[in-house]
N, C-alpha and C positions, 0 to 999 in steps of 0.2 A: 817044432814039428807040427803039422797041421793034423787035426781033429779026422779021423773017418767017419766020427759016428752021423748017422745020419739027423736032420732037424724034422720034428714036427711038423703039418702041416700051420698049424696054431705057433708055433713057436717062426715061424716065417713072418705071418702076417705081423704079430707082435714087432717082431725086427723092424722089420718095414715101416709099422705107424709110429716108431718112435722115431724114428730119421724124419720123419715129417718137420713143418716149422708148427704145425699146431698140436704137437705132441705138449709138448712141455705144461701149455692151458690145462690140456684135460687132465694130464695125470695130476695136478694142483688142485684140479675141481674134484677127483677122487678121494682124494688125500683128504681133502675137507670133508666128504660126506664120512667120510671112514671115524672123523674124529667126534662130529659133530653124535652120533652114532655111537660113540662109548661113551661120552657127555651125557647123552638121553638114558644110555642104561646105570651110571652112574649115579642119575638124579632119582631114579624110579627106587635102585633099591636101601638109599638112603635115606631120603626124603617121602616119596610116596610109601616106599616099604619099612620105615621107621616110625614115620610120625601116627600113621593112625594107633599107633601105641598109648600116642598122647594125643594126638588130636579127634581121637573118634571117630575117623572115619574106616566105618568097615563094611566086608562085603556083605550082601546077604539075596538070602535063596526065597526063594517062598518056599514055605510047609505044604506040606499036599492038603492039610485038612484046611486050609486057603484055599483049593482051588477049587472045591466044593461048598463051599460058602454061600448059601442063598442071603441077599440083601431082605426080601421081604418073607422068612419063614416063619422068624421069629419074635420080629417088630410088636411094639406093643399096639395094641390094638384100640385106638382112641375111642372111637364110636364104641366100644361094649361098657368104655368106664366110662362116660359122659361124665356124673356127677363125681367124678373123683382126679381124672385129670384135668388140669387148669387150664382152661380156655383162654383166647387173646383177649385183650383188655386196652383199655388207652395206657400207654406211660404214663407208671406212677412217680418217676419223679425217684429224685435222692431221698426225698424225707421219706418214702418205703422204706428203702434201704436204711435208712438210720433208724426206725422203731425195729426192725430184723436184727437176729442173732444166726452170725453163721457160724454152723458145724460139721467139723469135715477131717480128711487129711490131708494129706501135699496139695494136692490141688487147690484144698481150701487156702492154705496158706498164702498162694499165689495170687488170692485177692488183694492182700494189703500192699503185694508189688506193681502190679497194674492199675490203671486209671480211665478214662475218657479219652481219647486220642484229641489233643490239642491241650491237656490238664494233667497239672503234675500232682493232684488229687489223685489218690489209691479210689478204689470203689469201697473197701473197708479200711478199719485201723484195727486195733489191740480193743478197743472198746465195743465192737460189736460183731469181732472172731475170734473162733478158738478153733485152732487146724493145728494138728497133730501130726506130721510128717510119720510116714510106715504104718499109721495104726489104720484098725479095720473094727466091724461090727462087735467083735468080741468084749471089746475094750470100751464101749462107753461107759457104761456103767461101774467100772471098777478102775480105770486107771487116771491117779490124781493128778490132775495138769495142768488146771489151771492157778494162777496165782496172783492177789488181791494185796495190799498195800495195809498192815495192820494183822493180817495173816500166819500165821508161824508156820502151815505147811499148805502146796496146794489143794484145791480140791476137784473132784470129778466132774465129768461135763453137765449130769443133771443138776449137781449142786448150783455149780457157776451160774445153771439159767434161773436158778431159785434168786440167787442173790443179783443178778442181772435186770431183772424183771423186762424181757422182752418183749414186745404187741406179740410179734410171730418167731416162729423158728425155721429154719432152712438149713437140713441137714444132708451131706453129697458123703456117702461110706459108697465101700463097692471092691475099687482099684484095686485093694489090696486085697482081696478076700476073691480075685479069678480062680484060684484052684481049688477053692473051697467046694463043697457039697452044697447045693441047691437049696435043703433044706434046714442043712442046719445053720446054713449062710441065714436064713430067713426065721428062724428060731432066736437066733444071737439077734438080729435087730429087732424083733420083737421086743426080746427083755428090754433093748437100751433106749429105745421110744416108750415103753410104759414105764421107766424110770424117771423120764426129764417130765414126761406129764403127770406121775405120781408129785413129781419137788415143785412143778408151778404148774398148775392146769389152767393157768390163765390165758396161756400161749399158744396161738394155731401150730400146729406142727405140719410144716412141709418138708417131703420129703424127695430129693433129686434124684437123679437118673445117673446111672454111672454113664462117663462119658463115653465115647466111641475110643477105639484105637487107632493109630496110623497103621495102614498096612505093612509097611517095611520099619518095622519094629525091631526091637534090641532083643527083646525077647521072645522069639515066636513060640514059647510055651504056653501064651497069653493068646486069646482068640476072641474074634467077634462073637460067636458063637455061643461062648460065654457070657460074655456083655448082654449079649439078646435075652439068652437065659435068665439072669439076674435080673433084669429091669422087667422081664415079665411078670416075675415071682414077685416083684417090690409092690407094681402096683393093685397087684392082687391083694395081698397083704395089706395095702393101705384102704382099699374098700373094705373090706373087714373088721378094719381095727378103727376108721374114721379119721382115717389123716390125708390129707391133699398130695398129688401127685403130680411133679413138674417134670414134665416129658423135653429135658434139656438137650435131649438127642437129636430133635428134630432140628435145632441150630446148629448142632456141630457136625453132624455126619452128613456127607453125602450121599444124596436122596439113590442116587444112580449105583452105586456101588455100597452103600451103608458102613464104607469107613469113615474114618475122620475125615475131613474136608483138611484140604493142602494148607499146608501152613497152620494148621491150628494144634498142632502138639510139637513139643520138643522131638531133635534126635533120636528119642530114645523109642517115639511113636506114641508115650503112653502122658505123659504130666503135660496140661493144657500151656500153650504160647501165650503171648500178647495178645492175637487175634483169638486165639481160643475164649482166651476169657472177656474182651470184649462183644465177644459175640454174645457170649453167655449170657449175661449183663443186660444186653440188651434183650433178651428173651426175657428175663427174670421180671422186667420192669413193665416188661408189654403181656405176663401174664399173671399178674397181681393177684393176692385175695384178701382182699381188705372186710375186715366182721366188725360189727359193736367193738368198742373196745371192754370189757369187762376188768380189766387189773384191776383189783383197791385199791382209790386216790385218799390221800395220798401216795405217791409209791415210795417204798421207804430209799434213804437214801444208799445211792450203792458207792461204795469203797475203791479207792485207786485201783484200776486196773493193772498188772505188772506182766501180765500177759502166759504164754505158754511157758513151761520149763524146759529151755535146748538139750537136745540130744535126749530126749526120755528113751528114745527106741533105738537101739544102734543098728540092729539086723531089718534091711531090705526084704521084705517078704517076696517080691516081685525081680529082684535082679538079675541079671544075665547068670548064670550059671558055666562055670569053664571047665575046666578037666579036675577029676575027682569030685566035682559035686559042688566046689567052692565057687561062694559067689565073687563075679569081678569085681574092680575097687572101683568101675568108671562110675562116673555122673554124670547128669545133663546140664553144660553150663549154656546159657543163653546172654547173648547182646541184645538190648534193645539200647532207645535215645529216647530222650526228650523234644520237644515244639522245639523248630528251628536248622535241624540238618536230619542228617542219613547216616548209615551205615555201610561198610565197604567189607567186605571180606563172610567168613564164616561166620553167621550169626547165632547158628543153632550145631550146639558141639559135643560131644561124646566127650568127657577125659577123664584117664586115673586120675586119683588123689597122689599130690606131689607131681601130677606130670602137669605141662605147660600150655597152655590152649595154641590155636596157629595164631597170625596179628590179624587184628579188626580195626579199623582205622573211624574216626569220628570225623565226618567230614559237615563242617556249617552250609546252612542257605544261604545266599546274598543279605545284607545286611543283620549278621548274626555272627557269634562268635565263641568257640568250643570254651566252655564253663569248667570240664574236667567230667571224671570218672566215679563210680562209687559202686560200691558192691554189697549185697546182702549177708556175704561172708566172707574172711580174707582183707586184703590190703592189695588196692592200685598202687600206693606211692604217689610219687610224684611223675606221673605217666603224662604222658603230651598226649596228642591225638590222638595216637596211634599206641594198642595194647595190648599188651605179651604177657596174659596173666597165668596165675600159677595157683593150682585149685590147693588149697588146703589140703593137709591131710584128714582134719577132723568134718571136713563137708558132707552131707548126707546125700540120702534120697532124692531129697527135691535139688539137691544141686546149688547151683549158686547162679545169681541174675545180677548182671554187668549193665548196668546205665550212665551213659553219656549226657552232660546235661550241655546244653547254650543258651547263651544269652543274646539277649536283642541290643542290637548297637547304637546307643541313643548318637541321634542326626546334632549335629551341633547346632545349637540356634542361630539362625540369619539374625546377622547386628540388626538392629532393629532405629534408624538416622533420629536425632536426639530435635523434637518437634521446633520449626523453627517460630523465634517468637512472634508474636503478631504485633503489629505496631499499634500502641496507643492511638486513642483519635485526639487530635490537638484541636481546641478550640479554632473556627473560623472568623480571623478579625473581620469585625464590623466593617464595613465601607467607609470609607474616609469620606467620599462625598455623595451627597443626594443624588446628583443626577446623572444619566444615563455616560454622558461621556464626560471621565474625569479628567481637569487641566495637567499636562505635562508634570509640572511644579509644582506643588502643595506644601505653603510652607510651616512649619511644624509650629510657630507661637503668632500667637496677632499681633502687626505691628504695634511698636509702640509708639514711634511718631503720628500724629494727628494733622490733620488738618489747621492751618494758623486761623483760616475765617471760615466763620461757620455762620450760612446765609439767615437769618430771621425770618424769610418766607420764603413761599414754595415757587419754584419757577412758572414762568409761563406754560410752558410747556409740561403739563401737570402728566401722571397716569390716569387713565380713565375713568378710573374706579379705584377706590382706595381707603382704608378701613376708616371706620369711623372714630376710631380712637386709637390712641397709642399704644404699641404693644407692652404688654407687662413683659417686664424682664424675666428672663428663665431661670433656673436653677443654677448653681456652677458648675460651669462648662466643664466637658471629658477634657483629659489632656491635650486631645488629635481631636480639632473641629470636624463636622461630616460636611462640610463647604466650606470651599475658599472665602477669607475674608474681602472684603471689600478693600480693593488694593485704593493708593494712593490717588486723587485725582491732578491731573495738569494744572500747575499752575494759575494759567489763564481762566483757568472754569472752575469753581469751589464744586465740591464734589457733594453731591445731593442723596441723603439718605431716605428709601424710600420704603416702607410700612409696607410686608409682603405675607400674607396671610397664610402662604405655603411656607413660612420660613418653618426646621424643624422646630423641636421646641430644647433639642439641647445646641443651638445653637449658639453663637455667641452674642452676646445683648449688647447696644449701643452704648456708649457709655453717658450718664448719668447727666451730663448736660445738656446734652441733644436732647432728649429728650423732655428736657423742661423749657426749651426753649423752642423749641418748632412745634407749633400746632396744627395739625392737617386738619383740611373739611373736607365734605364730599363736595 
């Protein structure tokens, strides 16, 4: 029985385009957007809405007290401290850096992991840093950490510079001491600078600039503003008290905006990069202060260095704060590489401890070849290029720093063709005969048949000229005469030997009776 009910005006059309021959296309092309389309949202809240769990990536707001932020309110003011901030200078060169003692926290630390770009040299070692991961101004002077070879427990940072005996010191506190109070920020480092020059007053003491922040920071409880503050108060402090002031801001922040300059801080906005600290570096050496050296030489000698004590500080003074007040578990893991390739992927990463970073892959230059993996805490394995690391659960503050090493592909040597020999020179024989054109036949021994008659005078038919005496006989002849002998004469004619004063002299001599029996005249 047929339908009364009435149809759509929409529900006609539909009819209609599906009777078509190009129905069946579109609705397949539909059908695909439709899937392609819960695939996208599928990806989003698994992957994008899971991993920044693990991988760090999260969103973030600006703070209002960000958007009030003057770059230049607070800046430290060069020209009023002339003789207290450190002017440029020519590059001093590494051997600064090796009579220098750095002191610091995380950030300092991240000296011994960075180097020169194109050098798998650190800019420090264990021998002339002591950085403290979390600690701040409070602590120099009372907490024991460093530790010497012969030792039985460590000891504090003014001690280590007593038995260190450094030219100079180079001290970066700050980071951790943002929410601190102004003054009593500047009271604590008081006491712990007249402490290291109470244990060695032989040593300049310089003192750094806390660094800039990245503006889209982990923690926006942490403010420029702050920063400004502190570094004002420091180098005030330092004209007063006689200590040097290295205005390290001026490298890392951006003149335009007075945050960090791009790329120079981790994820997290606040622990200096690769670039960060090579920039640094590069400041440090281009504004030198080099005095008399005064230390007493001898200097005595100083004891194995064994370096800081891990994990002295477990609690993060600085870190993200989550619900109830708890601080989160993430750190800041970084990829760098070594001379010879790149990097592919996230290099700079937020993650829990126990969660797993996203993959970074190590890719070589043309004639180069991936070396392998190494990390400042934790275990790569045996990881190929490409790696999927897994942050410890005991990892701190500064995180962990992931390098890639390559090696250069030595060229195989071109065979190199094995010299060919040169030919001996072989003596040139002598010429068989005197004169210019030799006979066909040269026969190798003088006859031995003679002539039967041998004339008693000289022909009528004399030579013109002709010696006046007989020749002396020569020496005994070479083997091979240098002229044909005097062949046989014809029968009919006895054959006439005639006295030639061109004869050579190794020639071969008449024999013994001719010569006593024919006498020539002129």
């Amino acid at each position: 029985m047929a339908s009364n009910r009435k149809q759509a005006p929409w529900q006609k059309k539909l009819r209609a385009l599906l009777q078509k021959p190009a129905a069946l296309p579109i609705l397949a092309a539909v059908c695909g957007l439709i899937i392609v389309a819960i695939a996208a949202i599928v990806v989003w809240f698994t992957v994008l809405g899971g991993k920044p769990a693990e991988s760090g990536s999260t969103s973030w707001s600006e703070p209002a007290s960000d958007a009030s932020y003057d770059a230049t309110a607070d800046k430290v003011d060069v020209d009023a401290y002339k003789g207290t901030v450190l002017p440029e200078t020519e590059d001093a060169g590494q051997e600064y850096l090796g009579e220098t003692l750095f002191l610091g926290d995380s950030n300092t630390v991240r000296y011994m992991v960075y180097g020169p770009e194109g050098s798998d040299e650190p800019f420090t070692t264990i021998d002339n840093n002591i950085g403290v991961v979390s600690m701040g101004v409070q602590q120099i002077s009372s907490l024991k950490c460093e530790n010497f070879v012969g030792r039985s427990s460590a000891v504090t940072m003014p001690e280590a510079v007593k038995i260190m005996q450094p030219r100079r010191v180079i001290i970066g506190f700050g980071t951790n001491n943002l929410t601190m109070d102004v003054d009593t920020f500047i009271e604590e480092y008081k006491e712990g600078l007249a402490a290291i020059h109470e244990a060695y007053p032989y040593a300049d003491i310089i003192v750094n600039a806390i660094p800039p922040l990245d503006k889209q920071r982990s923690n926006t409880a942490l403010s420029m503003k702050q920063v400004d503050a502190l570094n004002s108060a420091i180098v005030k402090m330092c004209e007063e008290e006689g200590y040097k002031y290295l205005d390290s801001s001026q490298a890392l922040e951006d003149p335009e905006t007075g945050w960090a300059r791009t790329d120079y801080t981790l994820s997290d906005g606040v622990h200096l990069s690769q670039n960060g600290v090579r920039a640094l570096f590069d400041y440090i050496k281009t504004h030198a202060y080099i005095t008399e050296d005064t230390r007493p030489k001898p200097l005595n000698k100083v004891p194995q260095v064994q370096g800081v004590t891990p994990n002295l500080i477990t609690s993060d003074p600085i870190a993200v704060r989550g619900e109830n007040g708890q601080a989160t578990t993430k750190v800041p893991v970084e990829f760098v590489c070594s001379e010879g390739g790149h990097l592919s992927g996230a290099t700079s990463q937020m993650v829990a401890k126990g969660g797993t970073c996203s993959t970074v892959t190590a890719v070589p230059d043309e004639g180069w070849v991936f070396a392998g993996w190494a990390a400042t805490i934790g275990s790569t394995g045996g990881s190929g290029e490409s790696l999927t690391f897994t942050v410890p659960s005991n990892a701190d503050a500064n995180g962990v720093i992931l390098t890639a090493y390559f090696e250069q592909v030595e060229a195989e040597p071109t065979a190199t063709p094995e010299p060919t020999a040169s030919p001996s020179p072989k003596p040139t024989q002598a010429p068989t005969a005197a004169p210019t054109t030799a006979p066909s036949a040269v026969p190798t021994a003088v006859p031995t048949a003679m002539p039967t008659a041998v004339p008693t005078a000289v022909p009528t038919a004399a030579p013109t000229a002709a010696p006046t005496a007989a020749p002396t006989p020569a020496p005994t002849p070479e083997p091979v005469p240098t002229e044909p002998p005097a062949t046989e004469a014809p029968a009919s004619e006895p054959a006439v030997t005639v006295p030639d004063n061109s004869t050579p002299a190794n020639a071969a001599p008449a024999p013994e009776e001719n010569a006593s029996t024919a006498s020539v005249e002129g």
